[in-house]
DSSP file (Angstrom, degrees, kcal/mol; ACC not computed):
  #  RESIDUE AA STRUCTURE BP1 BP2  ACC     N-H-->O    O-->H-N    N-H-->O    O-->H-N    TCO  KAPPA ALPHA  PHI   PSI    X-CA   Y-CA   Z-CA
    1    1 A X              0   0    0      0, 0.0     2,-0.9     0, 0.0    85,-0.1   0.000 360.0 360.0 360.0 130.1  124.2   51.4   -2.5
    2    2 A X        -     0   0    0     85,-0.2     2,-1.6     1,-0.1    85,-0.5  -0.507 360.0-167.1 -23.6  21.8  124.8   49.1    0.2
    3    3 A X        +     0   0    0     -2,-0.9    79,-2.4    83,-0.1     2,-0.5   0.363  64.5  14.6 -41.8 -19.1  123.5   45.5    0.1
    4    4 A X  E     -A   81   0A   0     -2,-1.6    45,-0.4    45,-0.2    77,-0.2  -0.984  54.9-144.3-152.0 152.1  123.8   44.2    3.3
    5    5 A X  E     -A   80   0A   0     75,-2.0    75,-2.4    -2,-0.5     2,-0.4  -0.778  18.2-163.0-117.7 165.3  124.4   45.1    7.2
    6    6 A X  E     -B   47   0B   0     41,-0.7     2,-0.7    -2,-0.2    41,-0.5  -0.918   5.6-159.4-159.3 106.4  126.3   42.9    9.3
    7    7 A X  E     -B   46   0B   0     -2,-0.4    39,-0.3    39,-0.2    71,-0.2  -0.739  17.8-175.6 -92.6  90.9  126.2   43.0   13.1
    8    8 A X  E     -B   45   0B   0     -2,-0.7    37,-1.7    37,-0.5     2,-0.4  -0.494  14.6-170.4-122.6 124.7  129.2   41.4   14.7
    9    9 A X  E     -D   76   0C   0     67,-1.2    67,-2.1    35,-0.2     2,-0.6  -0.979  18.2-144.4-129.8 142.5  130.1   40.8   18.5
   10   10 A X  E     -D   75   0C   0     -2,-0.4     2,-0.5    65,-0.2    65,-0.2  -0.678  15.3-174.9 -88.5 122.4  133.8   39.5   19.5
   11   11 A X  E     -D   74   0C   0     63,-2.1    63,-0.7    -2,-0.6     2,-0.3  -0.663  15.4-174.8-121.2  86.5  134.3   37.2   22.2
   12   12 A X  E     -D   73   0C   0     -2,-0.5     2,-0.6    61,-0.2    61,-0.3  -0.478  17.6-150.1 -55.5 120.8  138.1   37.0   22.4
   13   13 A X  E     -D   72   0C   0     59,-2.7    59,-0.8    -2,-0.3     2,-0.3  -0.882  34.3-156.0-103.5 149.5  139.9   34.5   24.9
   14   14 A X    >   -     0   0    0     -2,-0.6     3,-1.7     4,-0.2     4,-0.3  -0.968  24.8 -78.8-142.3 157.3  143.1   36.1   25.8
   15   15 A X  T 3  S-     0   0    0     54,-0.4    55,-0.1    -2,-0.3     3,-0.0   0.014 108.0 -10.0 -71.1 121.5  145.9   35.5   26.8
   16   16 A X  T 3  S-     0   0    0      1,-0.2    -1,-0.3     2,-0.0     3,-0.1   0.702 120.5 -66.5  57.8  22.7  146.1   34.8   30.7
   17   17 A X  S <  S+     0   0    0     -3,-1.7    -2,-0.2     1,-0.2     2,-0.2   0.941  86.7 165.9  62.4  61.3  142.7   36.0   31.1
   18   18 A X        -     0   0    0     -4,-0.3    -4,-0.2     1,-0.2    -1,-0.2  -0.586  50.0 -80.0-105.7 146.7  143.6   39.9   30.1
   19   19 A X        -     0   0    0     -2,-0.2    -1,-0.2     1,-0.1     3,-0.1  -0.184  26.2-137.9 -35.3 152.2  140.7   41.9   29.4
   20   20 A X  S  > S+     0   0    0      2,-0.1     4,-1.7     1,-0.1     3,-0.5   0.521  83.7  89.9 -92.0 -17.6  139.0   41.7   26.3
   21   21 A X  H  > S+     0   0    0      1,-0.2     4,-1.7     2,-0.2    -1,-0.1   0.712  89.5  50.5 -53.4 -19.9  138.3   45.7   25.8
   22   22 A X  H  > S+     0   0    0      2,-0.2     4,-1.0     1,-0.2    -1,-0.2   0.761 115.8  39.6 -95.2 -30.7  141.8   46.1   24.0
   23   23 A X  H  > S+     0   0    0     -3,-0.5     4,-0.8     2,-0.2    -2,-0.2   0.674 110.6  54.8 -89.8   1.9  141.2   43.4   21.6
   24   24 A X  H  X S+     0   0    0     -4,-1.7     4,-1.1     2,-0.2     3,-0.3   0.865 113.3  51.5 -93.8 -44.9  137.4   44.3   21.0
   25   25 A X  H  < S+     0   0    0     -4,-1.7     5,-0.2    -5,-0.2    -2,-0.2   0.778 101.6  59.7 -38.8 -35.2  139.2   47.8   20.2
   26   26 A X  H >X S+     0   0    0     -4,-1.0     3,-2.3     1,-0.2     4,-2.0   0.958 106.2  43.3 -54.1 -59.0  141.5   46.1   17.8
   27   27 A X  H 3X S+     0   0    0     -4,-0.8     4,-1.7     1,-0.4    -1,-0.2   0.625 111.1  59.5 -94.0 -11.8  138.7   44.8   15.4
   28   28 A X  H 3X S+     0   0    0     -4,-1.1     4,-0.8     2,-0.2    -1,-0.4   0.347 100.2  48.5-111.0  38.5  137.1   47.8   15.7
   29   29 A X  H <> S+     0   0    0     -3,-2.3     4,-3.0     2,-0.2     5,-0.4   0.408 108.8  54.6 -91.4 -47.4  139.8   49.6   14.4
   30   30 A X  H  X S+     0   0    0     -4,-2.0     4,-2.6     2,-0.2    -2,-0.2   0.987 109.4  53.6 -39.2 -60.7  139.9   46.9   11.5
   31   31 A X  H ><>S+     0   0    0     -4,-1.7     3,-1.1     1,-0.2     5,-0.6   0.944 112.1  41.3 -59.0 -79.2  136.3   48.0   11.2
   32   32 A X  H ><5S+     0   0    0     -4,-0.8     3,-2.6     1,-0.2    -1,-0.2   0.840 110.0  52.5  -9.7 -72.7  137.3   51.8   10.9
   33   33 A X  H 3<5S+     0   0    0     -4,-3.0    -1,-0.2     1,-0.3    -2,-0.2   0.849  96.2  71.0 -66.4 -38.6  140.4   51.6    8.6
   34   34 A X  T <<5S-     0   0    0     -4,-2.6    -1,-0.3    -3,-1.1    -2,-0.2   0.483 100.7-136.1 -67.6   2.2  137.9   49.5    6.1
   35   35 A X  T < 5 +     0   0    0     -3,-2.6    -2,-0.2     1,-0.2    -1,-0.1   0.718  58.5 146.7  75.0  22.4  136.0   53.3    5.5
   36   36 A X      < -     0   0    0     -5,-0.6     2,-0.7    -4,-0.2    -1,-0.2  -0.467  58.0-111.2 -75.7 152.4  132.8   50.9    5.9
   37   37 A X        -     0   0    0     -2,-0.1    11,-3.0    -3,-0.1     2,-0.3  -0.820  48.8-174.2-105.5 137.3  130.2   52.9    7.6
   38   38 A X  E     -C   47   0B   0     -2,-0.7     2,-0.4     9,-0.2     9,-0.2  -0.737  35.3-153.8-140.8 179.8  129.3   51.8   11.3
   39   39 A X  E     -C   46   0B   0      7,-2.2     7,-1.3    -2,-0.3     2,-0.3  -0.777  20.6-148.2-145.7  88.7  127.5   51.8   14.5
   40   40 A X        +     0   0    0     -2,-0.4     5,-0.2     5,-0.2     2,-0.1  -0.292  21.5 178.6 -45.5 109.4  129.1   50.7   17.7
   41   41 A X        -     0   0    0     -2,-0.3    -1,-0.1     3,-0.2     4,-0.1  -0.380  37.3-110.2 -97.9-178.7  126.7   49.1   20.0
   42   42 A X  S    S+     0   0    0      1,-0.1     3,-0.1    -2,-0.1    -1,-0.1   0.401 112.3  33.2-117.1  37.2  127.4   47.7   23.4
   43   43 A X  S    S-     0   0    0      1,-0.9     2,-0.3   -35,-0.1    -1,-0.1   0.419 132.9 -12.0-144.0 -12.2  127.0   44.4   22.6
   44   44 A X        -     0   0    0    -35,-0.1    -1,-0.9     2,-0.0     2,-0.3  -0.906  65.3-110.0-168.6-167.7  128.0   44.1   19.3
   45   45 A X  E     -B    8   0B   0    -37,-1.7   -37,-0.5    -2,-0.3     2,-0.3  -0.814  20.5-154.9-134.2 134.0  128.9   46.4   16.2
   46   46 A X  E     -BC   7  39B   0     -7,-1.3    -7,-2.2    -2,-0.3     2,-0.3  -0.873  13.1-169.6-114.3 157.9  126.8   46.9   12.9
   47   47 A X  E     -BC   6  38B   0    -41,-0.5   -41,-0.7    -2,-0.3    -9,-0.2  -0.944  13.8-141.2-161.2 138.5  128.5   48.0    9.3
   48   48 A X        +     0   0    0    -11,-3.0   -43,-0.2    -2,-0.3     2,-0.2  -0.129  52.0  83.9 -68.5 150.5  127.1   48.9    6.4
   49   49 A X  S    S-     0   0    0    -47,-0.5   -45,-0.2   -45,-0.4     5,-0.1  -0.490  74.5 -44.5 127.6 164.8  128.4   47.8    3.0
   50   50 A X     >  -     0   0    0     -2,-0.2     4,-1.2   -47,-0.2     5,-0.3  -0.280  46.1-125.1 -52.9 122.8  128.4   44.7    0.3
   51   51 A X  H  > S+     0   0    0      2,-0.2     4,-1.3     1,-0.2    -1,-0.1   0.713 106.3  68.0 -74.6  11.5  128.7   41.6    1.4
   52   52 A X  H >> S+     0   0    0      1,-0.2     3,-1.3     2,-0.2     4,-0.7   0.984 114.2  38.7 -76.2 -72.6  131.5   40.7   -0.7
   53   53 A X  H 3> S+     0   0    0      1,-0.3     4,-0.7    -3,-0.2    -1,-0.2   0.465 108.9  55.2 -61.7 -14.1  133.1   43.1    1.4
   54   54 A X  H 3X S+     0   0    0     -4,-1.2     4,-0.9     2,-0.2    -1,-0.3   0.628 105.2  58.8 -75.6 -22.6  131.5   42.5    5.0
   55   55 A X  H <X S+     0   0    0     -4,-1.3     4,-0.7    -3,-1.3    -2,-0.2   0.961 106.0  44.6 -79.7 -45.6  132.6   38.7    4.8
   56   56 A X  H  X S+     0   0    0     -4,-0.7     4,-3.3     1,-0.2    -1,-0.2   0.689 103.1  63.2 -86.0   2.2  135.9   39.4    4.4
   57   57 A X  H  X S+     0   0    0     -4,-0.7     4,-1.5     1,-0.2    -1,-0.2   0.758 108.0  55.9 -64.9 -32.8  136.2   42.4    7.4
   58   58 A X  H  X S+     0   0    0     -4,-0.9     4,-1.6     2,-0.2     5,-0.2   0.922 102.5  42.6 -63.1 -36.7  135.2   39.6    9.4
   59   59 A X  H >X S+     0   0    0     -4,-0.7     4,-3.2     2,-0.2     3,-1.7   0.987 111.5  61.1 -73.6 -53.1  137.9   37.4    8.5
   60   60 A X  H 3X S+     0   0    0     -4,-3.3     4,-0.5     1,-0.2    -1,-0.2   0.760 105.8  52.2   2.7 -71.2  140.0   40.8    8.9
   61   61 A X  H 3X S+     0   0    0     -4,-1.5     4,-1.0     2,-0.2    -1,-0.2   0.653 109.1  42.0 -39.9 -53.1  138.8   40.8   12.6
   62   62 A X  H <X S+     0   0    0     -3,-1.7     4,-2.7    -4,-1.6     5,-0.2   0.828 110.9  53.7 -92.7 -45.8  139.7   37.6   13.6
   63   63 A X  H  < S+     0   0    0     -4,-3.2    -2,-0.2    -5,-0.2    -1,-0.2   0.632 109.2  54.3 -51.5 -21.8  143.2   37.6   11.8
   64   64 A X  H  < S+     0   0    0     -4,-0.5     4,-0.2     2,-0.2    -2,-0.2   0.834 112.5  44.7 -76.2 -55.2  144.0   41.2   13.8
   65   65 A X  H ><>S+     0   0    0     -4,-1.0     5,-1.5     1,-0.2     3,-0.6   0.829 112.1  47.0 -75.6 -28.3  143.2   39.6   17.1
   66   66 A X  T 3<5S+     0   0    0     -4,-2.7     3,-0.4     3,-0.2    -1,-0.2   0.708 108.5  54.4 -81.9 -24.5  145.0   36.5   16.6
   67   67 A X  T 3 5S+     0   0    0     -5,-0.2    -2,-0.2     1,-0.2    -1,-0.2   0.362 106.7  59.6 -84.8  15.9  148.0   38.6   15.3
   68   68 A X  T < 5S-     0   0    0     -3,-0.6    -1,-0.2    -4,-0.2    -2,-0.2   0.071 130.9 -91.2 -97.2  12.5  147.5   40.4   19.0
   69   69 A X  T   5S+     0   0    0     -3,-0.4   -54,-0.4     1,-0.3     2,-0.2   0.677  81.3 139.2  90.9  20.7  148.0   37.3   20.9
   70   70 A X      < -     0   0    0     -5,-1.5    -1,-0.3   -56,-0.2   -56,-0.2  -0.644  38.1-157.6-108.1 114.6  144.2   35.8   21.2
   71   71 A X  S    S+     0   0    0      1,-0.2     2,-0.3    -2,-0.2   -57,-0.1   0.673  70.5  13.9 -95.5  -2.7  144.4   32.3   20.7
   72   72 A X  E     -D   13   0C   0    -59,-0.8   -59,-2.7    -7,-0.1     2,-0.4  -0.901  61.8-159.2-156.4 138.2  140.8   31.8   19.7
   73   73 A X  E     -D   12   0C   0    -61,-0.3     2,-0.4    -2,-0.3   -61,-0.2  -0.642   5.1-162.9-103.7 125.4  138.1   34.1   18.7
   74   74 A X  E     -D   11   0C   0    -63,-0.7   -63,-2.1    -2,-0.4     2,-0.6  -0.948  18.6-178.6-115.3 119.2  134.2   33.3   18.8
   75   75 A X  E     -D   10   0C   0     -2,-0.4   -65,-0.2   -65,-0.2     2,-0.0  -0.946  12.1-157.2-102.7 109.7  132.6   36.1   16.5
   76   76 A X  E     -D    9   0C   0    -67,-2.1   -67,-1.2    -2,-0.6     2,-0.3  -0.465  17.2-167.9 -59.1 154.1  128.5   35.9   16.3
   77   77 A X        -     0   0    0    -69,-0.2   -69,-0.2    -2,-0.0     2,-0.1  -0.942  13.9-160.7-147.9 151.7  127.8   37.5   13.3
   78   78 A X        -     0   0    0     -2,-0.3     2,-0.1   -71,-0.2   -72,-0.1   0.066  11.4-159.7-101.8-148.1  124.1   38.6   12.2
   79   79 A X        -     0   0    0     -2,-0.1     2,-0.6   -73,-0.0   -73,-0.2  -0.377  17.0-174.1 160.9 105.7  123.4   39.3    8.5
   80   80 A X  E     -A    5   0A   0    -75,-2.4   -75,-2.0    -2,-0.1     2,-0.4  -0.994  25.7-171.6-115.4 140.4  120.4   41.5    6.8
   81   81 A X  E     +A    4   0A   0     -2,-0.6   -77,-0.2   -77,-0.2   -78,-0.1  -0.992  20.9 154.7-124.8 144.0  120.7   41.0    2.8
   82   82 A X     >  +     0   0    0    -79,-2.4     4,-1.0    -2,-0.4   -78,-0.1  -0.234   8.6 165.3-174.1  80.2  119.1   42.6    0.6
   83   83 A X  T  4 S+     0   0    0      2,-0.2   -80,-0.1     1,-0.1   -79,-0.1   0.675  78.0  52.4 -62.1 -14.6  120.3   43.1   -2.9
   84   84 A X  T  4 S+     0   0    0      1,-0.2    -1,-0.1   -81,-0.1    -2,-0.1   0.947 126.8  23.2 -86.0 -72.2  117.2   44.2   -4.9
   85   85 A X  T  4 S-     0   0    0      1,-0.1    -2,-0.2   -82,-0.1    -1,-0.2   0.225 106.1-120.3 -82.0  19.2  116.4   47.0   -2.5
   86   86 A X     <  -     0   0    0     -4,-1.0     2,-0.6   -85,-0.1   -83,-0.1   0.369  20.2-110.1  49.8 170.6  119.9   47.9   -0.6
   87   87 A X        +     0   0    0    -85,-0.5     2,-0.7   -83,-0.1   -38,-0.3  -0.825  37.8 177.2-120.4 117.5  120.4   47.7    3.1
   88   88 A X     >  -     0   0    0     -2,-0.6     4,-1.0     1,-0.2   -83,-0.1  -0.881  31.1-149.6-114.6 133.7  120.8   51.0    5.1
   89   89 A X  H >> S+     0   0    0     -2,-0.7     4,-2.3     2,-0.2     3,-0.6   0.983 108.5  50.7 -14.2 -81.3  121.2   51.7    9.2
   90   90 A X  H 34 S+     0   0    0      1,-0.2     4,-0.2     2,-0.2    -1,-0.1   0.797 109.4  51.7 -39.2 -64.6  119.4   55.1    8.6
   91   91 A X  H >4 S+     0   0    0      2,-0.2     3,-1.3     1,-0.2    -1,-0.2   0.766 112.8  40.4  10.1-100.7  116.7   53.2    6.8
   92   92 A X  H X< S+     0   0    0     -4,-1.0     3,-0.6    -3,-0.6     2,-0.3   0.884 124.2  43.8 -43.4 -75.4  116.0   50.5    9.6
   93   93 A X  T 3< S+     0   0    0     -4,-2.3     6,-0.3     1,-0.2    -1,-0.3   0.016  77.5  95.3 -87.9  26.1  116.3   53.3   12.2
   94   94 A X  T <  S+     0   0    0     -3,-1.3     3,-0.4    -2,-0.3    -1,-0.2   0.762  74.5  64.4 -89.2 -28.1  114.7   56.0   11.3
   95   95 A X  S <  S+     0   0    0     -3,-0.6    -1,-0.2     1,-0.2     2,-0.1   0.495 108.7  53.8 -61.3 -15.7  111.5   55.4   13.1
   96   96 A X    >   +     0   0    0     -3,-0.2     3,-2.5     1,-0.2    -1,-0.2  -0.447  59.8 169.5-135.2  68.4  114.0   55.8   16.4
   97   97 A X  T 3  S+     0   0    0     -3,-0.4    -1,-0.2     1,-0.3    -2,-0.1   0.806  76.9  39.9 -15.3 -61.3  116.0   59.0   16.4
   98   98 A X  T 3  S-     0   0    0      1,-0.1    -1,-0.3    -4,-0.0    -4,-0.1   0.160 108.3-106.4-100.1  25.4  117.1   58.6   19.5
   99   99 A X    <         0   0    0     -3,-2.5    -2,-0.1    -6,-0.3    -1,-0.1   0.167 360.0 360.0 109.9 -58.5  117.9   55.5   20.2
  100  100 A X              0   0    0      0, 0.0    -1,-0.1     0, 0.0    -4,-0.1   0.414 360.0 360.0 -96.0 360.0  114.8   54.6   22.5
């Protein structure tokens, strides 16, 4: 069971003013490959999982985009914990099937 959800949005500066969309793809590739489960928004990205693992997918993140040529990263990060009862997406959203 899950403890904690973790919403994250990247705000890359890049290199020569480049779009950000290929390095906000990068971290969520990071995001992928970590088999965490997650939910792409369009303002930032939630993932399920412990936070002994969520802290360091962040660090992940930032370390992928700065080995893509990004000299500085701002990440916001959000944070529900909640070790006694777990933390789930479905959970939290169940009341909203669709979205709305």
């Amino acid at each position: 069971m899950a403890d904690a959800l973790l919403s994250i949005q990247i705000l890359p500066h890049t290199p020569g003013g480049e779009s950000v969309i290929p390095y906000v793809d990068r971290a969520i590739d990071v995001i992928k490959a970590s088999g965490l489960p997650y939910r792409v928004g369009p303002l930032e990205t939630t993932i399920e999982g412990d936070l002994d693992r969520l802290l360091p997918l962040v660090k992940a993140m930032n370390d992928a985009l700065i080995e893509a040529g990004c000299p500085s990263i701002i990440s916001q990060v959000k944070i529900y914990y909640n070790p006694t009862e777990g933390a789930s997406m479905a959970r939290l959203l169940e009341k909203y099937p669709d979205g709305q």
